[in-house]
C-alpha positions in Angstrom: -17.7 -8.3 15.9 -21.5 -7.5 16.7 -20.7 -8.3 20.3 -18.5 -5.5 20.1 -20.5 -3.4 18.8 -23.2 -4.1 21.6 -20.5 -2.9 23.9 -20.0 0.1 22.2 -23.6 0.7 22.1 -23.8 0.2 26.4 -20.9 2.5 27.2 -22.2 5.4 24.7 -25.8 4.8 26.7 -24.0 4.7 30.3 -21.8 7.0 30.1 -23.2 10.3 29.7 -25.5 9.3 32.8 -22.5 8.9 35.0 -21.7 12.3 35.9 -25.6 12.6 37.0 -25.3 10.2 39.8 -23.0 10.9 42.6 -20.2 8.5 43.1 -21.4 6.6 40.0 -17.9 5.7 37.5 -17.3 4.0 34.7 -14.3 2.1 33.4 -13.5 0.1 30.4 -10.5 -2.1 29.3 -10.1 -5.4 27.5 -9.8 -7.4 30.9 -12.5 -6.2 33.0 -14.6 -5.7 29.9 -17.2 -2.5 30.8 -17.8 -1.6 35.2 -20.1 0.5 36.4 -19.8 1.2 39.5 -22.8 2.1 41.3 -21.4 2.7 45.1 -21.8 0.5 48.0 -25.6 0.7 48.2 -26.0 -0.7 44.7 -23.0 -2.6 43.4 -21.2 -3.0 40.0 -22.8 -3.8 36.7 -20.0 -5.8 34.2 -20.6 -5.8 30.8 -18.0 -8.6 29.1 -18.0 -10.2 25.6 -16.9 -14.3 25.2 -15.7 -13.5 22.1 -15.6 -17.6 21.1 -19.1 -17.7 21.4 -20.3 -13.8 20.3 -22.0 -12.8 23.3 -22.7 -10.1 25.9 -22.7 -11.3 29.1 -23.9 -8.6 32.0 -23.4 -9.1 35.7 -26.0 -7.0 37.5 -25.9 -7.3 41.5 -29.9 -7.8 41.1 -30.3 -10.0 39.2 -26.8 -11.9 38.4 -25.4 -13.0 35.2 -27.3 -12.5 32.1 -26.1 -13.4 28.3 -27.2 -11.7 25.5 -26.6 -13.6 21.8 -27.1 -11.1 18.4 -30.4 -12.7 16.5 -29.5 -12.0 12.6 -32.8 -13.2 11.8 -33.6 -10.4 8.4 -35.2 -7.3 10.0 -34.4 -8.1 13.6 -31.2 -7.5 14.6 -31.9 -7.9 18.2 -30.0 -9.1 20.8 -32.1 -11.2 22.9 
């Protein structure tokens, strides 16, 4: 669930900044998890949850694959 809230979180912070770039989109389905599509220059950014092990995974064509895991330490609430 939290993962899924972290998604929710990226695509409410990407998407208003999509219409600001040329050629920049955004898609989002349950497959391909969140793409944004940065043109040929850049690349795409994915944003997917593993939902077994309640994580954000990002794919950045900079810097590659990165996970994210929720800390519920009392008064963090980070995702690190």
């Amino acid at each position: 669930m939290l993962a899924a809230e972290g998604m929710s979180m990226i695509e409410r912070a990407i998407k208003p900044l999509v219409p600001m770039n040329d050629g920049y989109s955004l898609t989002h389905n349950e497959v391909t998890g969140i793409v944004l599509d940065c043109g040929k220059k850049v690349g795409k950014y994915t944003f997917k949850i593993d939902h077994r092990e309640e994580k954000l995974v990002m794919q950045s064509p900079i810097s590659g694959t990165l996970e994210y895991f929720y800390d519920p330490t009392p008064g963090q609430g980070i995702w690190l």
